[in-house]
Backbone as ProteinMPNN parsed JSONL, in Angstrom:
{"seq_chain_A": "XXXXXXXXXXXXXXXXXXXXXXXXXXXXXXXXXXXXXXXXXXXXXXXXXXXXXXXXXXXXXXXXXXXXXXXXXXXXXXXXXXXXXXXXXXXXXXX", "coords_chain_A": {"N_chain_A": [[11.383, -43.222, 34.601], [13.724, -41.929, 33.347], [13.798, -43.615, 30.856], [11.331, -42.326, 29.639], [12.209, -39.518, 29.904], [14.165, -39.75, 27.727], [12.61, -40.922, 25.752], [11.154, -38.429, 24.955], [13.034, -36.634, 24.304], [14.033, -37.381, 22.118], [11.478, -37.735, 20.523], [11.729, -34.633, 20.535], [13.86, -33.97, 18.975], [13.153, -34.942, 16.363], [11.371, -34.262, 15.778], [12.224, -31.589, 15.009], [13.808, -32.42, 13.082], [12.748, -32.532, 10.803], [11.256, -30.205, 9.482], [8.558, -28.143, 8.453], [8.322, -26.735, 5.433], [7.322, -23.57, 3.068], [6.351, -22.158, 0.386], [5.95, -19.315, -1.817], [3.95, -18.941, -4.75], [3.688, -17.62, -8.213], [1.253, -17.035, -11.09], [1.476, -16.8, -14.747], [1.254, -13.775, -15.83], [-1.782, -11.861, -16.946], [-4.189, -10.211, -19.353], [-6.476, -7.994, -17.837], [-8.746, -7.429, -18.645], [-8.875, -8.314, -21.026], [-9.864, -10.097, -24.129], [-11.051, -13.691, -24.137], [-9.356, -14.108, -22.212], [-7.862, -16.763, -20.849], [-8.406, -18.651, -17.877], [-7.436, -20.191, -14.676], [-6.187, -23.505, -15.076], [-5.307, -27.353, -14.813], [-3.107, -27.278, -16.522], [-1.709, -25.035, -16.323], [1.223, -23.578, -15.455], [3.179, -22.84, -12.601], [5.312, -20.527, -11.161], [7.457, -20.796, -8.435], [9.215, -19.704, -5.511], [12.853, -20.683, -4.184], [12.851, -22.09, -6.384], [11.19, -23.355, -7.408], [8.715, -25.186, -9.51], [5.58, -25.554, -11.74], [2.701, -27.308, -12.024], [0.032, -27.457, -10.89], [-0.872, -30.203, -10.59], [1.768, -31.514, -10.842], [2.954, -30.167, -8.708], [1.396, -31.27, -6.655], [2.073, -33.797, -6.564], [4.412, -33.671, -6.04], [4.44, -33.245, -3.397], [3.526, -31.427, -2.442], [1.048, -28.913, -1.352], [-1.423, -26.808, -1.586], [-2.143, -24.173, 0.633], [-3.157, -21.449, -0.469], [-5.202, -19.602, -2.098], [-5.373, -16.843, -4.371], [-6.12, -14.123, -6.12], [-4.333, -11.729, -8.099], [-3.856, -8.142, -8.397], [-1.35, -7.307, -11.372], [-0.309, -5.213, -12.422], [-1.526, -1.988, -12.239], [-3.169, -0.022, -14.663], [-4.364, 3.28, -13.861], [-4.363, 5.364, -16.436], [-5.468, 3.495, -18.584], [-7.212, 1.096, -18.558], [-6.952, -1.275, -19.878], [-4.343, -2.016, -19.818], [-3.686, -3.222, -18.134], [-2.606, -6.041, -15.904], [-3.2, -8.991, -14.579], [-2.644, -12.01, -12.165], [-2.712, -15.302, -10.924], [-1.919, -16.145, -7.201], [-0.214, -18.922, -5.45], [0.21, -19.856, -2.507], [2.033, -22.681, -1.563], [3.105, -25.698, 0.625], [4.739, -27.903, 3.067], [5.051, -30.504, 4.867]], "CA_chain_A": [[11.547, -41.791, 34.478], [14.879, -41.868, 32.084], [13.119, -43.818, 29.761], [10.339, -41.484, 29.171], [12.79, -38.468, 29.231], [14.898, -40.051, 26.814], [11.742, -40.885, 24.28], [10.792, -36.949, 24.84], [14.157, -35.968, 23.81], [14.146, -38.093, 20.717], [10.633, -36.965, 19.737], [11.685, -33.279, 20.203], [14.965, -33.667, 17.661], [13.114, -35.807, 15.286], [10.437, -33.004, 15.027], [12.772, -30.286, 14.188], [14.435, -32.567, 12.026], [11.677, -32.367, 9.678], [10.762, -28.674, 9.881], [8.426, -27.781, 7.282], [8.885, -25.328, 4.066], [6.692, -23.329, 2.315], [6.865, -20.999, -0.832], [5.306, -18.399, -2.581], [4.012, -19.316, -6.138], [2.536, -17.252, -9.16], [0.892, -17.916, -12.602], [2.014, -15.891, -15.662], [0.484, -12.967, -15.695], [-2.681, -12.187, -18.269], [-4.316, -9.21, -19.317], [-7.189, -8.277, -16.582], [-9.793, -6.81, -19.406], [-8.231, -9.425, -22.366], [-11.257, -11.017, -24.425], [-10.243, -14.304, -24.304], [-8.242, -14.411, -21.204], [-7.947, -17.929, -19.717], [-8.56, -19.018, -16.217], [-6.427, -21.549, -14.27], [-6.285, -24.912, -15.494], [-4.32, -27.689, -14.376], [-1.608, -26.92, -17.342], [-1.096, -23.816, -15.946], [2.624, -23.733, -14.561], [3.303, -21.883, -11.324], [6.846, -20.464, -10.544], [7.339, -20.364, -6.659], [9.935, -19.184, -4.748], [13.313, -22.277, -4.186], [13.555, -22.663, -7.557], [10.055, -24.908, -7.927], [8.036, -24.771, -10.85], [5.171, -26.753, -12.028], [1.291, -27.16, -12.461], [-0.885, -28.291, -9.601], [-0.794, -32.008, -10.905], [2.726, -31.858, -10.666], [3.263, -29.851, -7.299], [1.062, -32.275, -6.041], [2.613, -35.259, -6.936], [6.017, -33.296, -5.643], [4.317, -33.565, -1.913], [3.411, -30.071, -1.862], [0.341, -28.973, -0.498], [-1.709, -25.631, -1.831], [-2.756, -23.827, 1.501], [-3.924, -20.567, 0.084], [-4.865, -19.088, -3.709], [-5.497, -15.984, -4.165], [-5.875, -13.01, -7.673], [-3.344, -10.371, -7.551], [-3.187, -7.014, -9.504], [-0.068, -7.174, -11.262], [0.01, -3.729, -12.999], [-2.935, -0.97, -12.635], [-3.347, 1.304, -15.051], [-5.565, 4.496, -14.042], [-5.049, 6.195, -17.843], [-5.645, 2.722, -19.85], [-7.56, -0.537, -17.765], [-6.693, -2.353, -20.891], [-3.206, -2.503, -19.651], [-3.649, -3.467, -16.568], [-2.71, -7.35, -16.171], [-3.405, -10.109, -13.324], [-2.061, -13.623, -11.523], [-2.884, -16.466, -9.38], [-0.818, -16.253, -6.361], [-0.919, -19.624, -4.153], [0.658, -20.592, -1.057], [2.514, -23.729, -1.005], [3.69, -26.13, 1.973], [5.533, -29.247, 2.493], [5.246, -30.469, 6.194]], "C_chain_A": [[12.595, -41.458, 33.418], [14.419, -42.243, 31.163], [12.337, -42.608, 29.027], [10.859, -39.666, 28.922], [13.502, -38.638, 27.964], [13.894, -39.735, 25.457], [11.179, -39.067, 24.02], [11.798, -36.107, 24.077], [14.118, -36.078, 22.666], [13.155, -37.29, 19.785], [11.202, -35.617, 19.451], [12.774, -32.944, 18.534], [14.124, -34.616, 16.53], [11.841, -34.616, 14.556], [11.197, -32.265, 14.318], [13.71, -30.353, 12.934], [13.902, -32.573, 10.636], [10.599, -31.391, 9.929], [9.948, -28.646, 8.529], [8.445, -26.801, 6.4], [7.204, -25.369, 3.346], [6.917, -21.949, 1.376], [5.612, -20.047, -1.34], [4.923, -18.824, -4.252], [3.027, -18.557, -7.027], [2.067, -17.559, -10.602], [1.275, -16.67, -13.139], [0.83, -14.909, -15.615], [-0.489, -12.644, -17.024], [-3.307, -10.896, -17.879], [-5.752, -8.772, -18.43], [-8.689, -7.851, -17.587], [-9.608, -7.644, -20.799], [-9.677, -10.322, -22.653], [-10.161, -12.486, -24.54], [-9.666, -14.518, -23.048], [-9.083, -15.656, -20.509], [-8.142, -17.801, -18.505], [-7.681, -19.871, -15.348], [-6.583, -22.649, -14.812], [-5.122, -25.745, -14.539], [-3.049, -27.413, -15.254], [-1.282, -25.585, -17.321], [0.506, -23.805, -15.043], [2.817, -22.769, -13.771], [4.688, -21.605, -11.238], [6.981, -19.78, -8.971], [8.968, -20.266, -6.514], [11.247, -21.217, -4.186], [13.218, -22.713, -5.165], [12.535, -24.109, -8.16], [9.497, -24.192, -9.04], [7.214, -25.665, -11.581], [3.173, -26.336, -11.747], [0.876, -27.965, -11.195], [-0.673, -29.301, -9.631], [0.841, -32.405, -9.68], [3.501, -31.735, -9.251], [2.733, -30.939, -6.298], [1.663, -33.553, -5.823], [4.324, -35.172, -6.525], [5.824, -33.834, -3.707], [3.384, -31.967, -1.483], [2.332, -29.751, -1.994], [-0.333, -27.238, -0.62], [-2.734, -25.129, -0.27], [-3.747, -22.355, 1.697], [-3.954, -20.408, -1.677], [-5.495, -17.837, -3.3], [-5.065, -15.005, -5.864], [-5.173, -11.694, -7.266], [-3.513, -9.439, -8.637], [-1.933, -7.085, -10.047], [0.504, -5.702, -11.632], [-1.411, -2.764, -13.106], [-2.32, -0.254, -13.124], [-4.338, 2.494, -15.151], [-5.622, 4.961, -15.987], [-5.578, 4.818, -18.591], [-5.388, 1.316, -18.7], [-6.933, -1.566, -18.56], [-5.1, -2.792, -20.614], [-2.893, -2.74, -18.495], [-3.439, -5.203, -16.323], [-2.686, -8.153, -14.558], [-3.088, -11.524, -13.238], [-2.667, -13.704, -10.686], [-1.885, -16.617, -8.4], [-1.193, -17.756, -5.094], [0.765, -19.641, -2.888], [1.187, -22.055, -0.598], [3.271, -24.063, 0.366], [3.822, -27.641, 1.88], [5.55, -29.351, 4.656], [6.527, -31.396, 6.62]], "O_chain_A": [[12.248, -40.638, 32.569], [14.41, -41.419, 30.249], [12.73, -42.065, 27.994], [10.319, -38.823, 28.207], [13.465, -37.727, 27.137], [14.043, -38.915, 24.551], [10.872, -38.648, 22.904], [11.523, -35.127, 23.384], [14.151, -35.073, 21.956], [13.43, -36.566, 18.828], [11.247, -35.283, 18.267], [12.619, -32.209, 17.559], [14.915, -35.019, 15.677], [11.561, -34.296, 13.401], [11.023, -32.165, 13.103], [14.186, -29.506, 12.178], [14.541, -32.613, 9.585], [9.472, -31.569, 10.39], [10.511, -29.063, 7.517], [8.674, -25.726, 6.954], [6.366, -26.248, 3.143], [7.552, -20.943, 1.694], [4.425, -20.283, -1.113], [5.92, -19.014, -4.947], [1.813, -18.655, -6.848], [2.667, -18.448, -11.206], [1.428, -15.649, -12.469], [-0.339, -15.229, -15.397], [-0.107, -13.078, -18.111], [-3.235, -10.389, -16.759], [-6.327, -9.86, -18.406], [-9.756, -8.062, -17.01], [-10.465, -7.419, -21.654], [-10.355, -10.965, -21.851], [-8.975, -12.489, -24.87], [-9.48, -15.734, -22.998], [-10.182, -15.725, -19.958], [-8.029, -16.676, -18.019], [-6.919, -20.3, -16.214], [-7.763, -22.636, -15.164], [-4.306, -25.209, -13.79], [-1.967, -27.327, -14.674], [-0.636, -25.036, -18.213], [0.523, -24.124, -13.854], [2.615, -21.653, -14.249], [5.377, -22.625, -11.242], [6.696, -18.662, -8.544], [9.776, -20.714, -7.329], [10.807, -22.345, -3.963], [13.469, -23.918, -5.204], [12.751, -25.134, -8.806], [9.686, -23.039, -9.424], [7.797, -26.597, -12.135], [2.658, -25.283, -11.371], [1.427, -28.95, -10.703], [-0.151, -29.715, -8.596], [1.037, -33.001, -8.621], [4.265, -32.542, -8.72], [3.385, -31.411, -5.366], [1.604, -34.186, -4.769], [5.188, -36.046, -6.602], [6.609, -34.459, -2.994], [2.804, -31.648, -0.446], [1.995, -30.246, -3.07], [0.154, -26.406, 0.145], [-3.845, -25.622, -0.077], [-4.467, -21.962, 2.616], [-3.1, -20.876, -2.43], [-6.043, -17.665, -2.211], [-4.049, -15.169, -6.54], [-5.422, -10.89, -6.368], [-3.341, -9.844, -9.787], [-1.09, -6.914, -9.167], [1.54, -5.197, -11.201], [-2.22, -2.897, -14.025], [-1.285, 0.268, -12.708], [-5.003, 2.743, -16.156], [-6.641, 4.894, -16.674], [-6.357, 5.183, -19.472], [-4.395, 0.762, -18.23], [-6.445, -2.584, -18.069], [-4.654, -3.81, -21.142], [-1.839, -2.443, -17.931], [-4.475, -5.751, -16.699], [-2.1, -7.695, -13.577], [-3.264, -12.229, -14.232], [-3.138, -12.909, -9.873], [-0.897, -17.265, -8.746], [-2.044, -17.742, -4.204], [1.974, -19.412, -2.852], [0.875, -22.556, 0.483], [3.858, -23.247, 1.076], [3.32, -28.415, 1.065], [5.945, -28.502, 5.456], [6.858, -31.487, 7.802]]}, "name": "protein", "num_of_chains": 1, "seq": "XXXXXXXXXXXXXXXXXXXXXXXXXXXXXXXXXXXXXXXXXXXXXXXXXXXXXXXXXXXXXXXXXXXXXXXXXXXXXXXXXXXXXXXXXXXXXXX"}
């Protein structure tokens, strides 16, 4: 019975000792009507939230773990679409 409370105890602090993190990350923003306008690539660099920064390859290869992507408006303009510009927003996580 001590035994098996003991190993319960252990597990519980060894979980919380490795809590995991996750950030916010977006791509430079590009014009949403732009002839020409790129798409993601992997040499696209992301700047997330914690001071990360880095291209899929690289996030990957950090540990980190894309759980959501997602296209954001960054600026509408009702008088003039042409100035209206858009990002990739993902969702990193690190367990």
């Amino acid at each position: 019975m001590k035994n098996s409370l003991l190993v319960m105890v252990l597990l519980g602090l060894s979980a919380s000792a490795v809590a995991g993190e996750a950030h916010f990350c977006g791509s430079p923003e590009v014009g949403a009507v732009a002839s020409g306008r790129q798409d993601i690539t992997d040499s696209t660099v992301f700047t997330c939230g914690g001071g990360i920064k880095g291209t899929l390859p690289e996030l990957a290869k950090q540990g980190w773990k894309v759980v959501q992507v997602s296209d954001q408006m960054a600026s509408l303009s009702s008088s003039d679409p042409s100035k209206s510009t858009v990002y990739s927003r993902l969702i990193i996580q690190k367990d």
